[in-house]
C-alpha positions as CSV (number, residue, x, y, z in Angstrom):
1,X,72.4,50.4,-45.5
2,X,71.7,47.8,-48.3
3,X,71.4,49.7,-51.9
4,X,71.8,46.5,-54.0
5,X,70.4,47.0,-57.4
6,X,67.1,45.6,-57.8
7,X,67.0,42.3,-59.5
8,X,64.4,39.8,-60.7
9,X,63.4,37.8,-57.2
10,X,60.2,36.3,-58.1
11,X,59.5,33.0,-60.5
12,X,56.6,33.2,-62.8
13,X,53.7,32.1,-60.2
14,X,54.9,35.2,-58.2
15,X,57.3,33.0,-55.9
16,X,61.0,33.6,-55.0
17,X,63.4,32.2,-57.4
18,X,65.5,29.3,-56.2
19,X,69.4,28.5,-56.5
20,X,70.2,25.5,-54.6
21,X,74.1,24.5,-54.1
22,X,75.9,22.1,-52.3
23,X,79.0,22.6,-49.7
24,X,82.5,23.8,-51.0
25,X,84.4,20.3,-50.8
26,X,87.7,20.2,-48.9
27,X,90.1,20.6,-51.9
28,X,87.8,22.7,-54.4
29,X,85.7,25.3,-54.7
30,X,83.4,24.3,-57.1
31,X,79.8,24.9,-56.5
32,X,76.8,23.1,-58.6
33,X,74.0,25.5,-59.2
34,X,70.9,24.3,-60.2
35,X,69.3,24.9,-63.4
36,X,72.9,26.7,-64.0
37,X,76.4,25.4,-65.5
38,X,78.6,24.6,-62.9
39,X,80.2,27.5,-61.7
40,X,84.0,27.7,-59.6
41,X,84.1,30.6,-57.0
42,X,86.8,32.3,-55.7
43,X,88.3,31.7,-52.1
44,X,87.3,33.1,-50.1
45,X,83.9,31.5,-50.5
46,X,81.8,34.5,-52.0
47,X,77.9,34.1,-53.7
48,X,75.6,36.7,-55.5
49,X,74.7,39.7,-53.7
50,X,71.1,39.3,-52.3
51,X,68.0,41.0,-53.4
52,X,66.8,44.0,-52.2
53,X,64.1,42.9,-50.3
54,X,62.0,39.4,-50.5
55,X,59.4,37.3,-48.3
56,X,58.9,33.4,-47.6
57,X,56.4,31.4,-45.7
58,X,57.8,28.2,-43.9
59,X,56.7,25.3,-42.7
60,X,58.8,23.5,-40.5
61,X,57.8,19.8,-39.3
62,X,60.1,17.5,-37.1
63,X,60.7,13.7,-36.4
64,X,57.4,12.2,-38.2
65,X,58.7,8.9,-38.1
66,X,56.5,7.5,-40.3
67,X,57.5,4.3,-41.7
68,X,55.7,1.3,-40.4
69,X,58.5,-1.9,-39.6
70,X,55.2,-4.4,-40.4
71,X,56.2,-7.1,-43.0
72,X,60.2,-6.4,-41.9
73,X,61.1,-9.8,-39.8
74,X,62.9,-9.4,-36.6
75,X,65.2,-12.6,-37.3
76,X,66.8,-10.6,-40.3
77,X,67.8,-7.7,-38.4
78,X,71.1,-7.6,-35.9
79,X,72.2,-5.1,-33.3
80,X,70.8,-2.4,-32.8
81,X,67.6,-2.0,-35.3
82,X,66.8,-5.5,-33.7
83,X,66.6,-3.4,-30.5
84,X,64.8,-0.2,-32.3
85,X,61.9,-3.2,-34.1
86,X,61.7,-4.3,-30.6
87,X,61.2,-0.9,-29.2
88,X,58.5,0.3,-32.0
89,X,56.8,-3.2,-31.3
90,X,56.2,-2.7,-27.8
91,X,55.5,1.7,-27.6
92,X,56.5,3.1,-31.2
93,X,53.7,2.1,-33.0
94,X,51.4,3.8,-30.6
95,X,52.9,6.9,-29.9
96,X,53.6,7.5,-33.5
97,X,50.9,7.2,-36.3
98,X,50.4,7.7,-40.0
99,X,46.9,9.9,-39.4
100,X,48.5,12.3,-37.0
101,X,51.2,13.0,-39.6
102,X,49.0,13.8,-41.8
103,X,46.5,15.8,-40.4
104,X,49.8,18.0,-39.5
105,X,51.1,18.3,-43.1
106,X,47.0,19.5,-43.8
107,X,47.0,22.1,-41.6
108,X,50.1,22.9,-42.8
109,X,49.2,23.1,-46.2
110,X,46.4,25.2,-45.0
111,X,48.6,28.1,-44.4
112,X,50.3,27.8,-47.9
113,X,54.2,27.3,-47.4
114,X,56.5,28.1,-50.1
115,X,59.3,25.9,-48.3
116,X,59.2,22.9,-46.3
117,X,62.0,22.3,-43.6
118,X,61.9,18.9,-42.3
119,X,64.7,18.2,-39.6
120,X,65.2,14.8,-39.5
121,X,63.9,11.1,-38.2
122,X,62.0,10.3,-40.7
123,X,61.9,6.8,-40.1
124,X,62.5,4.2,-36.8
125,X,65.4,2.0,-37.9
126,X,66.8,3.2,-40.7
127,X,65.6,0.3,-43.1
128,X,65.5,0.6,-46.6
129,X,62.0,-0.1,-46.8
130,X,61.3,2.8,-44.4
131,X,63.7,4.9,-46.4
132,X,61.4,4.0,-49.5
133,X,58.4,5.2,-47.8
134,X,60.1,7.9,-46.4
135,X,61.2,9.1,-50.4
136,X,57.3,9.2,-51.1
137,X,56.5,10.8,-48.2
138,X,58.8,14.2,-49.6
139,X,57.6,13.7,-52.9
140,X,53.9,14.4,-51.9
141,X,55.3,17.4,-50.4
142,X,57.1,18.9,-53.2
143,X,60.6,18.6,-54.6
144,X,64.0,19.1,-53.9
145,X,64.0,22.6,-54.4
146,X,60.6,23.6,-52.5
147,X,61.5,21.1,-49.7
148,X,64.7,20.8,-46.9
149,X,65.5,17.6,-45.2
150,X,68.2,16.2,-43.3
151,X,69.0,12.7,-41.6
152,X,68.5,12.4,-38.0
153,X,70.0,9.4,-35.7
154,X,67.0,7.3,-36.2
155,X,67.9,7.2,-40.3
156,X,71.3,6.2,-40.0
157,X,71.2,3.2,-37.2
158,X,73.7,1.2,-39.0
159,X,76.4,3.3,-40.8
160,X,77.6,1.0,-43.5
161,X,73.8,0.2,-44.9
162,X,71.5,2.7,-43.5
163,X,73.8,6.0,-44.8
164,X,74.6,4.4,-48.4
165,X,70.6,3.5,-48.8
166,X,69.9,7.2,-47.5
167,X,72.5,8.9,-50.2
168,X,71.1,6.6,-52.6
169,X,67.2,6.8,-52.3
170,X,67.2,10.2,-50.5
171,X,69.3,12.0,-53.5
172,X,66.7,14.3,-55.2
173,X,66.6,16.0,-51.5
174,X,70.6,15.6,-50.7
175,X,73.8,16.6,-51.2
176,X,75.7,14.4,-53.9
177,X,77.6,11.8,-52.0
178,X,80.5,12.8,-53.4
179,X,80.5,16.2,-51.7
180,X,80.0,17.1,-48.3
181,X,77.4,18.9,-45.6
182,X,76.3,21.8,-45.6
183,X,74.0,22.7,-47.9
184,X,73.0,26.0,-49.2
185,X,69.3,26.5,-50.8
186,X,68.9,30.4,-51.7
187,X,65.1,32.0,-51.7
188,X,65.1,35.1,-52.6
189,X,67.5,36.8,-50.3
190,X,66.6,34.1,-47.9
191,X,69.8,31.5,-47.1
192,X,68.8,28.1,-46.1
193,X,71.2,25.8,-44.8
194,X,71.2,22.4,-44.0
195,X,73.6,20.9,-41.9
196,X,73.8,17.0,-41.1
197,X,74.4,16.1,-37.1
198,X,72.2,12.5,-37.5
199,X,75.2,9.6,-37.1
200,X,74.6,6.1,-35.5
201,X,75.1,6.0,-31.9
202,X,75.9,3.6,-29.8
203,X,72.4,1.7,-27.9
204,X,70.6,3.7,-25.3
205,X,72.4,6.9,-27.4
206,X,70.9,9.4,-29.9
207,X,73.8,11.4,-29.9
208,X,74.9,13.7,-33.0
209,X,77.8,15.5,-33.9
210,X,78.9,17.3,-37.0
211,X,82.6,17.4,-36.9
212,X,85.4,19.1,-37.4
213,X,85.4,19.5,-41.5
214,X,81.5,20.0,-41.5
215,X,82.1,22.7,-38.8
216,X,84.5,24.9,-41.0
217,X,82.8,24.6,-44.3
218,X,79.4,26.0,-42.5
219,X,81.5,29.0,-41.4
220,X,82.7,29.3,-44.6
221,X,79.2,29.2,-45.8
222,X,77.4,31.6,-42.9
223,X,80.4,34.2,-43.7
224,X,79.4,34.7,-47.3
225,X,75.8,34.3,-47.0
226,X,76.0,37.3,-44.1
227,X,78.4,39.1,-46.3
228,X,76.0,38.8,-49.4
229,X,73.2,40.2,-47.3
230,X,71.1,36.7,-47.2
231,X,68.8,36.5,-43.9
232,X,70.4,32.9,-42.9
233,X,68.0,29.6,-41.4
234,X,70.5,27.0,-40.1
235,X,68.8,23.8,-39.7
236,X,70.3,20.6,-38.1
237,X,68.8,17.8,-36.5
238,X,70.4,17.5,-32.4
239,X,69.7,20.9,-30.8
240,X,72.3,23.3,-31.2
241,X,73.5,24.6,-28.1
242,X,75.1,23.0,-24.8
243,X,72.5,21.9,-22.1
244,X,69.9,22.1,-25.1
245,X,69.2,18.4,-24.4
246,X,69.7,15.3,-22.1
247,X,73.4,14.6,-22.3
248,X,72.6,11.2,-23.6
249,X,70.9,12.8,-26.5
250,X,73.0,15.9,-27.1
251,X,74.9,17.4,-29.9
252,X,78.4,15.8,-28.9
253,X,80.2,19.4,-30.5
254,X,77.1,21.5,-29.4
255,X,80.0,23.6,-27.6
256,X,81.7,23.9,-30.9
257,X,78.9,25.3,-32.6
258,X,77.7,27.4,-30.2
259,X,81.6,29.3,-30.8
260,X,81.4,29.2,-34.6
261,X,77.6,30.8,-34.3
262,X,78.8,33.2,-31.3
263,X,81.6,34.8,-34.8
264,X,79.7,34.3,-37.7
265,X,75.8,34.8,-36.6
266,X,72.6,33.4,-38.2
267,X,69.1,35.2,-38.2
268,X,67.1,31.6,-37.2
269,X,68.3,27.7,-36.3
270,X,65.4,25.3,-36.5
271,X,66.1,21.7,-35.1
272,X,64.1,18.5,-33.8
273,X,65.1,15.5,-31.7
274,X,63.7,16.6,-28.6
275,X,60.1,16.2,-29.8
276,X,59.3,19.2,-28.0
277,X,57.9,22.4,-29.2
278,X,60.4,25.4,-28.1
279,X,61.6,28.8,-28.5
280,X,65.0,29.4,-27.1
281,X,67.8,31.3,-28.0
282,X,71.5,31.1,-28.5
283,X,74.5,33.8,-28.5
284,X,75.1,35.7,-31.8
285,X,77.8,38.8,-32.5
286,X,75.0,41.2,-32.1
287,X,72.3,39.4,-29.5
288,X,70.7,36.2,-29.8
289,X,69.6,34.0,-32.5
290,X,66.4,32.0,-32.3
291,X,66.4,28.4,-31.6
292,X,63.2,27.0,-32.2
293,X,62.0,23.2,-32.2
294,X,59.4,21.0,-33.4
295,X,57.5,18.0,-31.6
296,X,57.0,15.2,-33.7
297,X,54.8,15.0,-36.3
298,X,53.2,12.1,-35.8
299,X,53.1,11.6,-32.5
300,X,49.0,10.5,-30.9
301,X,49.9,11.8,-27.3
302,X,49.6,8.1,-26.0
303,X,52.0,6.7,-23.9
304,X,52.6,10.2,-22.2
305,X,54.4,11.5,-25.2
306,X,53.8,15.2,-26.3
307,X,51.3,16.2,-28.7
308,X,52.2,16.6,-32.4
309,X,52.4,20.1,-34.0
310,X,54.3,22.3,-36.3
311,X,56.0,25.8,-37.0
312,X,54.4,27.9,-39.0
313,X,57.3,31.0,-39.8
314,X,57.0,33.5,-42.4
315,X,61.0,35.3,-42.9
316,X,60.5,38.8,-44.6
317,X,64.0,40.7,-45.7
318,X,64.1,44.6,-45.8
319,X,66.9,46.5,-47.1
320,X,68.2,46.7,-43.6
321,X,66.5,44.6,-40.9
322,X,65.0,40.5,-41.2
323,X,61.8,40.3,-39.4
324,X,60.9,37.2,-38.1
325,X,57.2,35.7,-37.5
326,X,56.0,32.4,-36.8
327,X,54.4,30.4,-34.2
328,X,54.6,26.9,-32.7
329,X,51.0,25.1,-33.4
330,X,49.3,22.0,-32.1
331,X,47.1,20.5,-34.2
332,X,43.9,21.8,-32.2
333,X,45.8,25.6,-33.5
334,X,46.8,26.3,-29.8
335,X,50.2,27.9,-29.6
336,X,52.9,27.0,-27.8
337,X,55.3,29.9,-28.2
338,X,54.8,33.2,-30.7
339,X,57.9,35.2,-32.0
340,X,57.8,38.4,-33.5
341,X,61.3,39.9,-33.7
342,X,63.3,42.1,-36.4
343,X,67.0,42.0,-36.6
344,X,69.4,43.9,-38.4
345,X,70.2,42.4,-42.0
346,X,73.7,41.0,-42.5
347,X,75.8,42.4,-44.6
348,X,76.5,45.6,-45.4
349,X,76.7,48.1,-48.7
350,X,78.4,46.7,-51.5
């Protein structure tokens, strides 16, 4: 039974407050609050006790892709985002387009979200100038502290220029590059946490993985946030569990994951990469955990691709269960899959 004393939730336009911090790094502690002084905590890894109770609308969009490669010359690109300009030359530019996108984010905003969670692929190639237009793109929705976003394969094709133009154009939405994935946005007694899977794969791959040091700092991080009472949304790019995806697409330590979320738990996982709108499941301590995923954003429905669409969730915290609502829309409001389910609330009494 939660009996936290009440504290003060809301901001001043009625909303819940936000703390955003960054991933405890591999020989410190330290954790950067914002709008706060830096602040060291204790190891074990331990935050605020949650609010009593709170509420939060999400959107959840996936894979927009929506950076054009015109005025980028072929001749000045090598390897593989030669073979990703040849690829949106020929089908990309077709299947994925600028009006779908956003007549998604307007229906979208229709419904009011007070978070955005965008899980990845953003762009085609990876190319600075996409990542530019990519950096406007989040703006228009809000800012760093109303709006979650991680890289997905098609935003880091070539490591040594893709990721450094990411960290460095992307960094009102990211982690400091000097510290590592996760990374923890509090709402309310909401918990959301983003963790980074999108790595450049070898051609005729989309493959992620998070690795070994990513692995144990999220179940650092999902221990305390379940210990502090925080209803916790994981969101990476690849889809979380094995046999979630073609093997040439997979998370390559989906089996890993799938263990560390079997011990510590999680309340929701959101992902995108399949460009598929689904509600699955995967084991927790205490039952399952909802996997949901999100077509693309952009995408026309040409070429025999799927429809674009989005997740409309709402995640409302009691003093002893998390009830979950939401719905996977088209753009026509048809729904591909409803969930309505309440789950006991982490944590315990203080």
């Amino acid at each position: 039974m939660h009996r936290r004393k009440a504290t003060e939730a809301l901001d001043e336009r009625g909303l819940p407050r936000i703390t955003t911090a960054t991933g405890v790094t591999k020989d410190s502690n330290a954790i950067q609050l914002v709008g706060l002084s830096p602040m060291t905590l204790p190891t074990p890894l331990v935050l605020p006790a949650a609010p009593r109770e709170s509420s939060i609308k999400l959107a959840h969009l996936s894979d927009p892709h929506l950076s054009t490669l015109r005025g980028i010359a072929p001749l000045t690109l090598r390897d593989q985002r030669l073979l990703g300009w040849m690829s949106w030359r020929r089908k990309r530019h077709l299947v994925h387009q600028r009006a779908t996108l956003d007549a998604v984010v307007s229906a979208a905003q229709a419904e009011a979200p007070e978070h955005w969670c965008i899980t990845g692929d953003l762009t085609h190639i990876g190319h600075e100038q996409e990542l530019s237009e990519a950096l406007a793109w989040l703006h228009s929705l809000g800012d760093g502290e109303r709006v979650s976003v991680i890289p997905g394969n098609h935003d880091v094709y070539i490591p040594s220029r893709s990721e450094a133009a990411l960290q460095r154009l992307w960094a009102p939405y990211l982690p400091n590059h000097k510290e590592p994935w996760p990374r923890l946005q509090l709402r309310g007694a909401v918990a959301l946490i983003t963790v980074n899977s999108g790595h450049a794969a070898p051609p005729a791959f989309a493959t992620g993985n998070l690795g070994t040091e990513q692995l144990q700092r999220l179940r650092d991080l999902l221990r305390a946030a379940g210990a502090a009472g925080y209803a916790r949304v994981l969101m990476v790019h690849h889809a979380p569990g094995p046999g979630m995806d073609k093997w040439r697409k997979r998370l390559v330590d989906a089996k890993a994951l799938a263990s560390l979320l079997a011990e510590t738990g999680a309340e929701l996982i959101l992902h995108g990469h399949c460009h598929e709108s689904l509600s699955r499941c995967i084991a927790g301590p205490q039952g399952t955990i909802p996997v949901l995923s999100a077509p693309s954003a952009s995408a026309t429905g040409e070429r025999g691709c799927r429809k674009a669409g989005y997740n409309r969730l709402t995640v409302t915290v009691g003093e002893t269960e998390v009830h979950l609502a939401g719905d996977g829309l088209r753009l026509d409001d048809t729904a591909n899959w409803h969930l309505e389910t309440r789950l006991n609330r982490p944590g315990g009494t203080p």
